[in-house]
N, CA, C and O atoms as a DFTB+ gen file, in Angstrom:
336 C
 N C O
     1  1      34.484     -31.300      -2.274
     2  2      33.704     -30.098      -2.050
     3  2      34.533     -28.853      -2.382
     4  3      34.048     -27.816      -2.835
     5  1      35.498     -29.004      -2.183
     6  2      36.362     -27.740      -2.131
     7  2      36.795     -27.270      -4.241
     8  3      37.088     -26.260      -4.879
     9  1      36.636     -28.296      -4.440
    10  2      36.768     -28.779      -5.931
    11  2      35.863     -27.817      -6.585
    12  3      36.104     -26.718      -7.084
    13  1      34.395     -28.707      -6.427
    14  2      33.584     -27.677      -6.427
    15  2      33.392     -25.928      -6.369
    16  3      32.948     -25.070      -7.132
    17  1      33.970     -25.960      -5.075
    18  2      34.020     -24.342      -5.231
    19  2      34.987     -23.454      -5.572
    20  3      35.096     -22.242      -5.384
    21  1      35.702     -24.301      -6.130
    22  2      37.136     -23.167      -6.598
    23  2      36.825     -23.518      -8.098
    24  3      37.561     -22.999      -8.937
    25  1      35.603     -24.515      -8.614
    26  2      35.107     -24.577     -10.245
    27  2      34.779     -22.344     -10.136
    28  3      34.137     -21.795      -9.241
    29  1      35.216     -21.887     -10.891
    30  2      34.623     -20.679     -11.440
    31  2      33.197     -20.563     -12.084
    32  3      32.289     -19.773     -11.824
    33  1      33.272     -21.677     -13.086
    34  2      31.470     -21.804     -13.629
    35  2      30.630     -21.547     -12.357
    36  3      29.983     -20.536     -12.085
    37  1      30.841     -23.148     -11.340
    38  2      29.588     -23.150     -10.341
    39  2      29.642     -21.716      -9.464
    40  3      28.548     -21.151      -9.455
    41  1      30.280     -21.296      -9.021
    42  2      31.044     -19.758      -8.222
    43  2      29.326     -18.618      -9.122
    44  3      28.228     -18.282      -8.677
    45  1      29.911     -18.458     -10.235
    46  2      29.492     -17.377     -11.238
    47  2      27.683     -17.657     -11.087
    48  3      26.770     -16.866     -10.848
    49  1      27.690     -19.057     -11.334
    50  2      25.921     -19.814     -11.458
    51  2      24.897     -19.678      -9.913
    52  3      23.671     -19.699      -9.812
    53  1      26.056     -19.527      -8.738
    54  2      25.506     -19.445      -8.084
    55  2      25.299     -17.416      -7.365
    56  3      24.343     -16.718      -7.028
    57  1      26.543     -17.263      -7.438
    58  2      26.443     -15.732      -7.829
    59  2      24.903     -15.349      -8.190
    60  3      23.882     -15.077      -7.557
    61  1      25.237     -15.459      -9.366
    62  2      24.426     -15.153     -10.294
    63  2      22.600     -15.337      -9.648
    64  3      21.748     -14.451      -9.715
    65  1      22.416     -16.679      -9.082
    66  2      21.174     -17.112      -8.693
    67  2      21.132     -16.502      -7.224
    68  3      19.987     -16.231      -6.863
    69  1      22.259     -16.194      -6.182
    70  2      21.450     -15.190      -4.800
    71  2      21.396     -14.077      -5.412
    72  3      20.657     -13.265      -4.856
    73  1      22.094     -13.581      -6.718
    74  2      21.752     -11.902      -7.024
    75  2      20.441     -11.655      -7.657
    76  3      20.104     -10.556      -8.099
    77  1      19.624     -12.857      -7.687
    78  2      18.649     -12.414      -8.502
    79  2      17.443     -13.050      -7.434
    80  3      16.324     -12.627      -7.147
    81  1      18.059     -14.025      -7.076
    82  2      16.971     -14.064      -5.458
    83  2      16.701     -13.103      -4.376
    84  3      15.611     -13.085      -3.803
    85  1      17.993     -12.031      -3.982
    86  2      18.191     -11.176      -3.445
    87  2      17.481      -9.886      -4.341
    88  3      16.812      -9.029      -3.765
    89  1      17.630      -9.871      -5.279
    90  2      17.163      -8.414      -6.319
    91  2      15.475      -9.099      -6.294
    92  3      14.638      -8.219      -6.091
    93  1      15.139      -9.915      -6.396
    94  2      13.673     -10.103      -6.332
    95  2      13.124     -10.056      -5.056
    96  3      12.026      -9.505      -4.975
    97  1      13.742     -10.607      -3.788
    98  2      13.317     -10.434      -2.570
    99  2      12.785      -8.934      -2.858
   100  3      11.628      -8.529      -2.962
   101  1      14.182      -8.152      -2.966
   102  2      14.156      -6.151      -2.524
   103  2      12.760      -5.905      -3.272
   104  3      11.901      -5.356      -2.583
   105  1      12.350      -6.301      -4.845
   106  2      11.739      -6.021      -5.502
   107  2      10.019      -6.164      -4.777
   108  3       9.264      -5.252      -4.439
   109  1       9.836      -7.486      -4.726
   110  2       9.032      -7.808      -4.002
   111  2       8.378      -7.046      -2.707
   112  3       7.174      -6.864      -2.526
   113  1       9.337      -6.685      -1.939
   114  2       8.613      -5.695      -0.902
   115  2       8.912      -4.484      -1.119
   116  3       8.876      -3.836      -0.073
   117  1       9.280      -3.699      -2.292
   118  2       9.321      -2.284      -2.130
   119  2       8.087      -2.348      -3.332
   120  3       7.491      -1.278      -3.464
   121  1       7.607      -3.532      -4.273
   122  2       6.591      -3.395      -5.107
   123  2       5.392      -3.432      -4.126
   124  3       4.350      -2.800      -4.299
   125  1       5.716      -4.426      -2.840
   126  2       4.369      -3.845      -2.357
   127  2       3.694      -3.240      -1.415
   128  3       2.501      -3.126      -1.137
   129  1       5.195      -2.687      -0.750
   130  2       4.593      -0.977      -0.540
   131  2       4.391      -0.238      -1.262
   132  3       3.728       0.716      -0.854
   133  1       4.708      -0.232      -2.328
   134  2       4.351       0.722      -3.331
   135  2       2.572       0.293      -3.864
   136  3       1.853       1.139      -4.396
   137  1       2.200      -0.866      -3.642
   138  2       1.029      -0.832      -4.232
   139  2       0.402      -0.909      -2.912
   140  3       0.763       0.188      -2.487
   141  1      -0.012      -1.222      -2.336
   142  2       0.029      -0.847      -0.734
   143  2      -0.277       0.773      -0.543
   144  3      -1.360       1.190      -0.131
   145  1       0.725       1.533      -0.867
   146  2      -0.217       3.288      -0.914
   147  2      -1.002       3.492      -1.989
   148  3      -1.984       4.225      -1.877
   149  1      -0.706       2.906      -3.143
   150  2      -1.749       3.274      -4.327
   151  2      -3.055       2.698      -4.141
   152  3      -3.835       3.081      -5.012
   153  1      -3.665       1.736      -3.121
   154  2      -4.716       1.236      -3.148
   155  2      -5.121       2.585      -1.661
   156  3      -6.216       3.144      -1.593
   157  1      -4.401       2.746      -1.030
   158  2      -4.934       3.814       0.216
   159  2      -5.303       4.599      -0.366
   160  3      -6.464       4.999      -0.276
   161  1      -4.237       5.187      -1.334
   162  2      -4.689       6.636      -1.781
   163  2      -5.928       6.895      -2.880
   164  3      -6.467       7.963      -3.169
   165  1      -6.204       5.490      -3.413
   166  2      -6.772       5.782      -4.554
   167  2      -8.411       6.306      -3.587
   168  3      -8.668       5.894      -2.455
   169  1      -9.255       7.209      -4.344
   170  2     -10.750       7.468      -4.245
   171  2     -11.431       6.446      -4.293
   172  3     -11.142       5.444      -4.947
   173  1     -12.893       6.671      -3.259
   174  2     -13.689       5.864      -3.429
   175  2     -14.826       5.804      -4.776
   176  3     -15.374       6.848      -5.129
   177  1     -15.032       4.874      -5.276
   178  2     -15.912       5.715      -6.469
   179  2     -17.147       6.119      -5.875
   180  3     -17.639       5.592      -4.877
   181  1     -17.553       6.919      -6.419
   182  2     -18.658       8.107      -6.525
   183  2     -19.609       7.247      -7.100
   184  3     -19.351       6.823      -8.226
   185  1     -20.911       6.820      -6.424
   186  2     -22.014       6.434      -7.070
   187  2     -23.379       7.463      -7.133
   188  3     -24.306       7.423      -6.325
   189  1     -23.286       8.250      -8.116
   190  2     -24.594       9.076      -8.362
   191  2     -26.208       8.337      -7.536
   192  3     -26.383       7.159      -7.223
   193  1     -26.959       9.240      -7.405
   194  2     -28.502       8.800      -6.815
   195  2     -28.555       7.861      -7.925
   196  3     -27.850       8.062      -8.914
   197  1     -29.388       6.773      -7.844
   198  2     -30.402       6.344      -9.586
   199  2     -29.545       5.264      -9.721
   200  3     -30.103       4.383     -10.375
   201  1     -28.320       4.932      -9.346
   202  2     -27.057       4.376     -10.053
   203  2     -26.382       3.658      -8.997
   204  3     -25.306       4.049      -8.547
   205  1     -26.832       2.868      -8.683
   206  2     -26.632       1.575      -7.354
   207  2     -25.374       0.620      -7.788
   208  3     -24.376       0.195      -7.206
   209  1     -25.897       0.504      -9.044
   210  2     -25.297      -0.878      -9.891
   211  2     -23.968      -0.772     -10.737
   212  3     -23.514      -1.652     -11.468
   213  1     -23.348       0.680     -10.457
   214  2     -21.964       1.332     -10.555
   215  2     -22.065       1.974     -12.447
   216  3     -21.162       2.269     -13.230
   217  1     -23.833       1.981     -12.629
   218  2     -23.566       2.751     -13.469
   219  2     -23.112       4.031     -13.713
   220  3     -23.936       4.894     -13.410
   221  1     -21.757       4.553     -14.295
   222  2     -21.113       5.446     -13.748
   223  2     -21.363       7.205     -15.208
   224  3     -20.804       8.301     -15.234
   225  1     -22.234       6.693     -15.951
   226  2     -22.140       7.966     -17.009
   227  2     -23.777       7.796     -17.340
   228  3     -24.374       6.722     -17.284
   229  1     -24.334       9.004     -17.675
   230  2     -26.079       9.134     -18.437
   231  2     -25.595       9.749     -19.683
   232  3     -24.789      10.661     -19.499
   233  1     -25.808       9.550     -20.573
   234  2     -26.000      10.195     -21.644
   235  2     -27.088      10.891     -22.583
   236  3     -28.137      10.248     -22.558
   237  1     -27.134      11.841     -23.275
   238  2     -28.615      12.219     -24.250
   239  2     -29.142      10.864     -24.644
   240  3     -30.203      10.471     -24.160
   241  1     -28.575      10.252     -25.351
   242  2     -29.016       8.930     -25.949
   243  2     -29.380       7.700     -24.843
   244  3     -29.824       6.613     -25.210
   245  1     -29.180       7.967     -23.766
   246  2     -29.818       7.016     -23.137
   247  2     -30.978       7.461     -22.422
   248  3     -31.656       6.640     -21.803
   249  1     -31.271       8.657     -22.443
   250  2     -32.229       9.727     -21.676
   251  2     -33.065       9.510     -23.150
   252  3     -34.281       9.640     -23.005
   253  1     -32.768       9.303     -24.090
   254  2     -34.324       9.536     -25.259
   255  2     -34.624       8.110     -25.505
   256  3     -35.759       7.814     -25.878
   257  1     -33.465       6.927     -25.288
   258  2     -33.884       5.602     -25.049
   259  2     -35.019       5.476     -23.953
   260  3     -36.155       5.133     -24.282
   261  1     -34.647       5.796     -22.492
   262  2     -35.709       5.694     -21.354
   263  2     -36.819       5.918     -21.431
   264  3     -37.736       5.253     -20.949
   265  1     -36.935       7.585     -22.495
   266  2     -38.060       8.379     -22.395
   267  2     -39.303       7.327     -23.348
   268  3     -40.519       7.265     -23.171
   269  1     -38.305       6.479     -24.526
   270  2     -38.931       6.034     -26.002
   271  2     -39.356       4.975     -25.083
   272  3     -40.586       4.928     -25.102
   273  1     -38.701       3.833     -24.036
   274  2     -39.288       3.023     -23.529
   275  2     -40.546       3.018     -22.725
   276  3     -41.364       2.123     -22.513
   277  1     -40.461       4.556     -22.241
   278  2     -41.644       4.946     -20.866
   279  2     -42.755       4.784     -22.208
   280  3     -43.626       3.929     -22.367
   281  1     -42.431       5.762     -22.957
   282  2     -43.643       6.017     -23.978
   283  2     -43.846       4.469     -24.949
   284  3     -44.996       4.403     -25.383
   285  1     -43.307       3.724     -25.196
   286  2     -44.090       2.164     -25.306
   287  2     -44.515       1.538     -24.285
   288  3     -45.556       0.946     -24.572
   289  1     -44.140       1.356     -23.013
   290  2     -44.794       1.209     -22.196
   291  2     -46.339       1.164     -22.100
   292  3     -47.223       0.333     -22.311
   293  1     -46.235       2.631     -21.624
   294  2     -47.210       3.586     -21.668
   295  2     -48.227       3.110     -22.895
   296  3     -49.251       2.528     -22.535
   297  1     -48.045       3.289     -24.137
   298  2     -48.815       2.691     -25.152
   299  2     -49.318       1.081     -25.034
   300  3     -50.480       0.726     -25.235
   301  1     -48.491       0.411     -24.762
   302  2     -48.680      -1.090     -24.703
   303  2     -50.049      -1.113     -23.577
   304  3     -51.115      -1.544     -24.017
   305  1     -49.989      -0.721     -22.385
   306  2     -50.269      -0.959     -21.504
   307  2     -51.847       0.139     -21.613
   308  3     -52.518       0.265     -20.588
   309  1     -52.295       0.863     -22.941
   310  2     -53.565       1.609     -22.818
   311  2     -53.775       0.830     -24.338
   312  3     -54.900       0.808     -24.837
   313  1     -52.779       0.286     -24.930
   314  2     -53.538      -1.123     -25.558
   315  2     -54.408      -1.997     -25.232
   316  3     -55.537      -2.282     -25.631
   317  1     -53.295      -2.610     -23.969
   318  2     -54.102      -3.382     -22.927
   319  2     -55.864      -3.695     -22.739
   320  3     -56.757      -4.538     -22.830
   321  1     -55.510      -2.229     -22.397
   322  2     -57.085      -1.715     -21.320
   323  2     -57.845      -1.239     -22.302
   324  3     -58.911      -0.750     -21.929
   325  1     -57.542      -1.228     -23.867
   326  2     -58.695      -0.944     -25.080
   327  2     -59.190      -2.224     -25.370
   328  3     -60.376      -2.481     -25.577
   329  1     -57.931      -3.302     -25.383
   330  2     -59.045      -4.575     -25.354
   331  2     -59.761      -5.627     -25.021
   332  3     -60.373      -6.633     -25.380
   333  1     -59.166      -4.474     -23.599
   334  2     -60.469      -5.318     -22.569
   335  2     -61.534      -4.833     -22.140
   336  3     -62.300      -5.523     -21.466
């Protein structure tokens, strides 16, 4: 045993493996306090009226999509009732 530890290789290999068990321990809990406040601090998202489903932006182009759908709708449905 003593053989063993006066080898310099095994000395250095094991060195080497608590400094990086030890540097990952530290890492490990200061990474997650650190993410730990970034989830506190972060905002809640903002869900607009209309927008349940985390749709989060309206645009012109989806406002003349809606309007083009109301108005087929609308047409389909006085189709309908012309031929009946």
């Amino acid at each position: 045993m003593i053989k063993i530890a006066s080898n310099p290789a095994i000395v250095a290999v094991l060195g080497i493996l608590a400094g990086s068990a030890v540097g990952l321990g530290w890492f490990w809990r200061a990474a997650s306090l650190m993410v730990q406040q970034a989830i506190e601090c972060r905002p809640a998202p903002v869900v607009a009226e209309g927008k349940e489903h985390g749709w989060d932006f309206w645009t012109i182009e989806i406002d003349g999509l809606a309007a083009e759908l109301a108005w087929l709708e609308a047409e389909l449905t006085a189709r309908k009732l012309l031929a009946t």
